[in-house]
N, C-alpha and C positions, 0 to 999 in steps of 0.2 A: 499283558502287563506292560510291554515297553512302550506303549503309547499313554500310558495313564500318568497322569501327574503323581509324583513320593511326594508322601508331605512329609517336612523335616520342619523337628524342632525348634522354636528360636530359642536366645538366653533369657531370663527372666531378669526384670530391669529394678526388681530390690524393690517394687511398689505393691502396694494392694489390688486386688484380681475383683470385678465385678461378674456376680450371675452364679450360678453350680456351674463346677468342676469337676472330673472324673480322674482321681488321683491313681497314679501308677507309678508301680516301679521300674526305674532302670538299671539297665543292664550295662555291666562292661564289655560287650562282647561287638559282632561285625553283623551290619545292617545286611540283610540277602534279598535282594527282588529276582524272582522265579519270572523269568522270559520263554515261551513255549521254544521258540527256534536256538535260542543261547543255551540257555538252562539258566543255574543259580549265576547272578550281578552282583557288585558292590553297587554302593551308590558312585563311585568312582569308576562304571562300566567296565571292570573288569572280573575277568573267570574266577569264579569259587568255586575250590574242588574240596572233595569229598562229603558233600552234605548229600542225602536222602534224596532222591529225585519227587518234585510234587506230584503227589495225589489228588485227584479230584474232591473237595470238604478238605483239604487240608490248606492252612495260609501261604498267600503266594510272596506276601512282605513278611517278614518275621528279623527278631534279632538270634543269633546264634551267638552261643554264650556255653563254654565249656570252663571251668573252674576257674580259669583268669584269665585275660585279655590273650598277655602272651600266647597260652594253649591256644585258644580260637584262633587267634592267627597264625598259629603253626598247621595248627589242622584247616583252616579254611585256604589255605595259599602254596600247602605243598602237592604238588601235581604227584609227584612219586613218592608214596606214602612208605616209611621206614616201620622199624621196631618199636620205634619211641612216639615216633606220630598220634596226637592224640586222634581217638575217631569219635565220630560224629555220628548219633544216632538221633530220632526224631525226637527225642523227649529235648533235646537241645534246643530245637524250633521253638519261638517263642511269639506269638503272632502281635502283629501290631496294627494293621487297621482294623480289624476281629480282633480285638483285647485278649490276648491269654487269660483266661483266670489267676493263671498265677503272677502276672503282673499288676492284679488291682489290688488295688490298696485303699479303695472307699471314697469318701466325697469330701466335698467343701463347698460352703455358696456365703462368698461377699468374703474371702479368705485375704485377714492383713497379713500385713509381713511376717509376724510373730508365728500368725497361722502356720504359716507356709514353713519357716524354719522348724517350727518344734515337727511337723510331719516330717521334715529332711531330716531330723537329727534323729529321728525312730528310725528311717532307712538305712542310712550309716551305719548305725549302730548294730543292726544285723549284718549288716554286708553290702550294703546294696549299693550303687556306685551314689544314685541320685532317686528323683522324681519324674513325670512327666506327666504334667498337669494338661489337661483335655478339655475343649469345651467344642463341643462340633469339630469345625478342619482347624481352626487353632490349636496348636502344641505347641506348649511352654516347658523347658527343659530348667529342671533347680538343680543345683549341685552346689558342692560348699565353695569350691572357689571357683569363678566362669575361668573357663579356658577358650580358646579360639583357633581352628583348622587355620591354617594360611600357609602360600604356597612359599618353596625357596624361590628365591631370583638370583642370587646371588652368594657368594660366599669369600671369606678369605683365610690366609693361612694364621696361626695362632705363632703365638711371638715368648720367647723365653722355653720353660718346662714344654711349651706347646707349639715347638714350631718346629715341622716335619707333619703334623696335622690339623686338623680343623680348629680355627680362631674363634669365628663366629660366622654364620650365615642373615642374608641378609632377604626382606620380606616386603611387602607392600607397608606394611604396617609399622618397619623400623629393624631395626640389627637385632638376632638373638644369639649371648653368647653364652649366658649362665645354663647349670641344669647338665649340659655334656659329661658324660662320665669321660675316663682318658679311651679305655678302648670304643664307644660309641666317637669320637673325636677319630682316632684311629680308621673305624669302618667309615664316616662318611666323609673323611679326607681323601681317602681311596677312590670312593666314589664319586668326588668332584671331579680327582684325576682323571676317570675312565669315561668324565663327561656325563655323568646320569644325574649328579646332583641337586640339578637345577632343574625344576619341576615337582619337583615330585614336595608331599604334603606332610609337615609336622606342624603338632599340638601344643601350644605357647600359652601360658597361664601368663597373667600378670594384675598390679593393685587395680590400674586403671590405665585411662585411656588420656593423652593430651588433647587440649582444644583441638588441633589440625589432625588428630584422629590416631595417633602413635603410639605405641606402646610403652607404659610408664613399667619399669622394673621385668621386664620378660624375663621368663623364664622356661628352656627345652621339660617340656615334660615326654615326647616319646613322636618315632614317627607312626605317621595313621599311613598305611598302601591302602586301606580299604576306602577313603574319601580321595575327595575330587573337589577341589574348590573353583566356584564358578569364577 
């Protein structure tokens, strides 16, 4: 598997879709590619532990998905597994170049905007984070508001109620400062201190985008360890 191209998602650009689609549900959870010599990967090339070692007929890409995001990432990223540790069994597996059955969710062909929302707003409405609309190696990812992976470069200290920690961090894309709860400002003020800040990749929601490609209104929604942005 580690010489095969991931195909990954793009955002869906608010327009109408020509051709049949093969409508799926998505998951809140962490993308795993099965390496014969590593074992389970993110797409971030790093170690996932405690998932089910692959089977032969079982999928080598799948999303792992335990009750909520948090969970998965507690159980996919703690190497020494506690009391409280969620675990991870194979029903967790959810396969994605082989379609789970339990992530279709049926078709569309020549699907307008309207289309495509009122199928988002049925998925929501159970639970489900989004979509992930298929057509051949195209994957188009819907969700109610786009968000965007992008890495930290930068950071600086927060001024007033907030200075002894994080102000705001700063990205390819422009400054994010809204969104930080005080102890998430807490933990990754620390971690600018001890030098690991920069690098590493969170999740920033925002209206839109400026002409010279910036983010209008950002906002922290959470960090992703499981991605890698190119």
């Amino acid at each position: 598997m580690a010489d095969r191209k991931i195909n990954n998602p793009r955002s869906w650009n608010g327009k109408a879709l020509s051709g049949d689609w093969l409508v799926t549900l998505k998951l809140d959870g962490v993308r795993a590619i099965w390496h014969d010599e590593r074992g389970w990967l993110s797409r971030a090339n790093k170690p996932l532990h405690n998932i089910p070692p692959w089977r032969e007929g079982r999928p080598r890409d799948c999303e792992v998905f335990i009750n909520t995001f948090r969970d998965t990432i507690r159980a996919t990223r703690t190497r020494c597994t506690k009391a409280d540790t969620p675990s991870i069994s194979q029903e967790h597996l959810y396969g994605l170049t082989s379609v789970d059955p339990r992530l279709r969710w049926g078709g569309l062909t020549n699907p307008t905007p309207a289309d495509i929302r009122a199928q988002l707003q049925r998925a929501n409405h159970l639970g489900y984070e989004g979509l992930v609309l298929r057509q051949d190696d195209q994957w188009i990812k819907i969700k109610p508001a786009e968000t965007h992976d992008v890495l930290i470069t930068g950071f600086t200290e927060g001024r007033g109620k907030h200075r002894g920690r994080l102000g705001f961090v700063t990205t390819a894309k422009g400054a994010v400062g809204a969104g930080f709860s005080d102890t998430e400002r807490e933990i990754l003020w620390a971690e600018a201190q001890a030098g690991t800040l920069v690098g590493l990749v969170i999740e920033v929601s925002c209206m839109q985008f400026t002409p010279n490609g910036q983010f209008r209104h950002p906002v922290f929604i959470r960090m992703r360890p499981d991605k890698l942005v190119a």
